[in-house]
N, C-alpha and C positions, 0 to 999 in steps of 0.2 A: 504493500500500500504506500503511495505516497505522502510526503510529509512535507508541510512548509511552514517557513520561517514567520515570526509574526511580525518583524522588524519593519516589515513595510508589507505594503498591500501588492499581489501579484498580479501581472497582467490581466490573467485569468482565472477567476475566481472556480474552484472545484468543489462541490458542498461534502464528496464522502473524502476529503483529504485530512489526516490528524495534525491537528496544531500542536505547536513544540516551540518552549521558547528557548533562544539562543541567546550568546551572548550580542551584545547591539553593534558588537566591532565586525561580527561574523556580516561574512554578503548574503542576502536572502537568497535561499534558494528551494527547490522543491526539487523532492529526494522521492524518487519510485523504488529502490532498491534495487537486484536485479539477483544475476548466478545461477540462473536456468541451465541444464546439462550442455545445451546446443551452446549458450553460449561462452561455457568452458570450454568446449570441444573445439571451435573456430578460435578461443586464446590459446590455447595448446599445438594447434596446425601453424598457426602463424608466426609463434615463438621456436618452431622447431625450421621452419621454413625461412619467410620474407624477411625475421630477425637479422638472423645470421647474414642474409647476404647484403641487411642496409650497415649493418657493422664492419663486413669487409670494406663495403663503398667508403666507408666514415675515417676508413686509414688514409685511403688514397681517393680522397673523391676528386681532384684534380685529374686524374685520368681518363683517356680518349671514351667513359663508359655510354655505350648503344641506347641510351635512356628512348630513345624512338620505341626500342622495343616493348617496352613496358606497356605501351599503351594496346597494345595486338592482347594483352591477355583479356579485355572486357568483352574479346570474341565469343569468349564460352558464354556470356554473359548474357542472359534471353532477358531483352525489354518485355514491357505490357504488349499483350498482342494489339495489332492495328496502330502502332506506335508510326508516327511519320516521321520522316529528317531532310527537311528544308536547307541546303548550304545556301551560308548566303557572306557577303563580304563587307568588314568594314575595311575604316582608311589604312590599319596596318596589322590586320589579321583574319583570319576566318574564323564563322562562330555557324552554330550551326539551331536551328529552331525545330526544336520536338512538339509533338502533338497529339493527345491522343483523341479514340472516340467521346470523352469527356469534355472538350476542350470547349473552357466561355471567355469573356473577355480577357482574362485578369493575363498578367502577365510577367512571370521569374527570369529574372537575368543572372543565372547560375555563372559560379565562377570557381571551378574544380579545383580539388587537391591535388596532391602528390609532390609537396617539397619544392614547389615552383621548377622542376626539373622533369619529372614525367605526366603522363594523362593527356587527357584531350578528348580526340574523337572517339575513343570507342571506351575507354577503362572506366566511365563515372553512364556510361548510359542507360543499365539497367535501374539504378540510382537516379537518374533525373525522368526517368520514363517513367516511376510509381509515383515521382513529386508530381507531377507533370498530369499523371490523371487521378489522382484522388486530391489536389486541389483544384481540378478541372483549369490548369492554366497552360498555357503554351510556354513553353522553356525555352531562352532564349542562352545557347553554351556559347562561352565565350573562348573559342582557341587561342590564349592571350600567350604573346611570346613569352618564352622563361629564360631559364638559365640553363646552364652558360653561356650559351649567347649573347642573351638580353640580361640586362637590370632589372632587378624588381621595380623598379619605376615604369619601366617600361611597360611591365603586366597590371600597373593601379591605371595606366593611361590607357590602355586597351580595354579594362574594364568598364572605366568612365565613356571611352568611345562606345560601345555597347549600349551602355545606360541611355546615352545620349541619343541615340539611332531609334533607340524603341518612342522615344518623347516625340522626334520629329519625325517619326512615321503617325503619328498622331493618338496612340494610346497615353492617356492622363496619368500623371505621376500617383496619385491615388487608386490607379487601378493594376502598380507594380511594385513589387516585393524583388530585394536584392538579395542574394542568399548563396551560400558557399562553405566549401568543408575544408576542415583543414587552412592550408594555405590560404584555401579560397574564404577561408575563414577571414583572415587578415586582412584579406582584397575587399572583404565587403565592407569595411568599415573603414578601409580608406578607400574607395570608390565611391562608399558616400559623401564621406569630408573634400574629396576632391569636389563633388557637385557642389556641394555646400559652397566650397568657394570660387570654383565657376559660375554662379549664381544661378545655377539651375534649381526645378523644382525639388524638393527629395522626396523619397516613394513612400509609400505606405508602410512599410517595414522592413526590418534586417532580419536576417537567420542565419548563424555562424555553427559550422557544429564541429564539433573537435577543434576549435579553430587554433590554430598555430598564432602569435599575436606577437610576439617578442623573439627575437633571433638570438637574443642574448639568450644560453643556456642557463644560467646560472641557477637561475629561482628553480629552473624545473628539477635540475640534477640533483639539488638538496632536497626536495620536497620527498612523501614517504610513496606519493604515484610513482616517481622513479624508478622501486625497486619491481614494481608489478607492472610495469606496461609489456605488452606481449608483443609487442612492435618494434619500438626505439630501443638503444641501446644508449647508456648513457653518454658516450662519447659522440654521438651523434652530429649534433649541434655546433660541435668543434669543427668537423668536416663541413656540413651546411653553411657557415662563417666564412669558411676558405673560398668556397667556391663564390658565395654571396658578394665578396669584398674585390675577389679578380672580375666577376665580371659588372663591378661599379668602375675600377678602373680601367680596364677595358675602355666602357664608356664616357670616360671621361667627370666621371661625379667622383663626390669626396670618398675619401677611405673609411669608408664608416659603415657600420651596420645600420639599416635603415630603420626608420624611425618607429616605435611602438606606436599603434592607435590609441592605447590606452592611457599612454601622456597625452593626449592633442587635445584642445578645447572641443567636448564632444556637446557642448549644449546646443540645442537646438536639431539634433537627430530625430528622428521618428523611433516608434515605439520598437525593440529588438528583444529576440527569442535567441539565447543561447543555449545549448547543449553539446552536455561532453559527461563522461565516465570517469569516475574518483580513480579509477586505477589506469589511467594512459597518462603518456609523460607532459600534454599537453595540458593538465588541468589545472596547473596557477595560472596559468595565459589566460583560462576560460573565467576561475575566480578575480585575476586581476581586471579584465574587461568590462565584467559583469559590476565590478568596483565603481570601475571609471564611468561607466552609463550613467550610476546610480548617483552621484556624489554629481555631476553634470545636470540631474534633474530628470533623465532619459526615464520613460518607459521602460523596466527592463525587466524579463524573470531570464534568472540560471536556471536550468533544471539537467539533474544530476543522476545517471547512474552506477552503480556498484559492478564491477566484476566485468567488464566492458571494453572490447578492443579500440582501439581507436578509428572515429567512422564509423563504430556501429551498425549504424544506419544504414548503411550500405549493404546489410545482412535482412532485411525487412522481410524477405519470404522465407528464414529459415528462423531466425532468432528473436524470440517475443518479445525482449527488450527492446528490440529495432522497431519492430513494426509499431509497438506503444509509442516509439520516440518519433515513426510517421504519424502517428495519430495526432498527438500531440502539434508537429508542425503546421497540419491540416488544420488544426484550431486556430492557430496563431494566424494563418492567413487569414480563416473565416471571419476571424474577430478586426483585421485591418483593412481587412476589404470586402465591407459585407454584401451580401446578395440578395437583397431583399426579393428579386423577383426567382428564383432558386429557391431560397425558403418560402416562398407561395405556393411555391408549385411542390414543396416538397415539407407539408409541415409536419410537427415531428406527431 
């Protein structure tokens, strides 16, 4: 059963959730629990698997590695039947618009994981194909360059191209939710701030899940998610830095790890849904974030489970925690972008 904090009032109000008081320093959040067998089973695959070989990459990530490859695994990967895939081109990348038989006006500008180094077209699709119809919205993936290559500047400006393209094709910033995992965690919250000071409209909400938020490892490698994430290894981030700072200079920007969202002046964002797993390496990012919304004035709920790979979510047709944490997202839209003429037609 879920539990939330009483420290402040949650986006959305659940009436069978148990109240619990914490201490008033702790960040509000709402806690489902989790540790279902399946999703031991898939932390156990993946620490004996994908672990090992991001810890090889993390000695020598400077090396020629085929990161193209990576993305040919979301082959196995069976989208929602009747799923579409529109290419379509911005000014300095390919993104591509899902859709399924669900599909109403509303509109997600997904903006993928995988360490700004791998994903794209095929490895997040069965993942934006279940966003994509059970919030009845058209996905709009944004193939944003990475690295090594590219700067991460480069992929918040892709992102923001994105955002921008859906506005003046004439869909209203109120009828679009920006949202991303991982990495793309970090993309959504400066993709916002970047429109914010473009002076564009900002959308009806964020969604970050697992989001990666700081590059700086520090905080994450002390914390006690550390020693159970079934992913990362703790040297990880060390390697991530490396390649992060060669290809800033590459491009000519400073030597420096780029900037956290969760320092930026976040007042004035739209209401944001975080989720992420007390046991993956990313979850101070996610309680720092959640921080920084909250103390900004942001609409914000954490919500948190136990025992939880990283990306969870990504497991939604096998692992009950996942599918709760789509249900859940599904809410969050419903509540930022409501449909009044959908719940006519569909009352409870």
């Amino acid at each position: 059963m879920s539990m939330v904090s009483q420290a402040t009032v949650p986006l959305r109000l659940v009436s069978d959730l148990d109240v619990v008081e914490v201490a008033p320093t702790r960040v509000p959040r709402t806690e489902f629990g989790g540790g279902s067998y399946r999703s031991a089973l898939l932390a156990g695959v993946l620490s004996r698997t994908v672990k090992p070989f991001i810890s090889v990459w993390a000695w020598v990530p400077l090396a020629p590695w085929p990161y193209f490859l990576a993305d040919y695994a979301g082959l196995a990967l069976r989208p929602v039947p009747g799923t579409t895939f529109e290419p379509m081109e911005l000014p300095t990348c390919t993104a591509e618009v899902l859709r399924t038989p669900s599909v109403e006006d509303r509109v997600i500008v997904y903006l993928h994981g995988g360490a700004f180094v791998v994903g794209g077209r095929f490895l997040h699709r069965q993942l934006m194909s279940r966003i994509a119809e059970d919030t009845r919205a058209s996905v709009v993936a944004v193939n944003y360059r990475q690295l090594p290559k590219h700067p991460v500047s480069a992929s918040i400006a892709d992102g923001l191209e994105a955002y921008r393209y859906v506005l003046e094709s004439g869909v209203p910033a109120s009828q679009v939710v920006i949202m991303g995992d991982s990495a793309g965690g970090y993309l959504t919250f400066q993709v916002a701030l970047a429109a914010q000071a473009a002076g564009l409209p900002l959308p009806a909400g964020l969604v970050a899940l697992s989001p990666l938020i700081d590059f700086d490892g520090t905080a994450k490698v002390a914390a006690d998610s550390a020693e159970t994430c079934a992913l990362f290894p703790k040297h990880c981030f060390e390697g991530l830095a490396e390649v992060v700072l060669r290809a800033s200079r590459r491009a000519g920007e400073p030597h420096a790890l780029p900037a956290s969202p969760s320092a930026a002046a976040l007042h004035g964002l739209p209401p944001s849904l975080i989720q992420a797993s007390s046991a993956e390496m990313v979850f101070p990012d996610a309680e720092a974030m959640a921080a920084s919304l909250l103390a900004a004035g942001v609409d914000v709920e954490l919500q948190v489970w136990d025992h939880q790979v990283h990306v969870f979510q990504a497991a939604a047709g096998v692992v009950p925690e996942a599918a709760q944490a789509l249900e859940e997202i599904v809410a969050f839209v419903d509540q930022v972008i409501p449909d009044q003429l959908w719940d006519a037609a569909h009352p409870c």
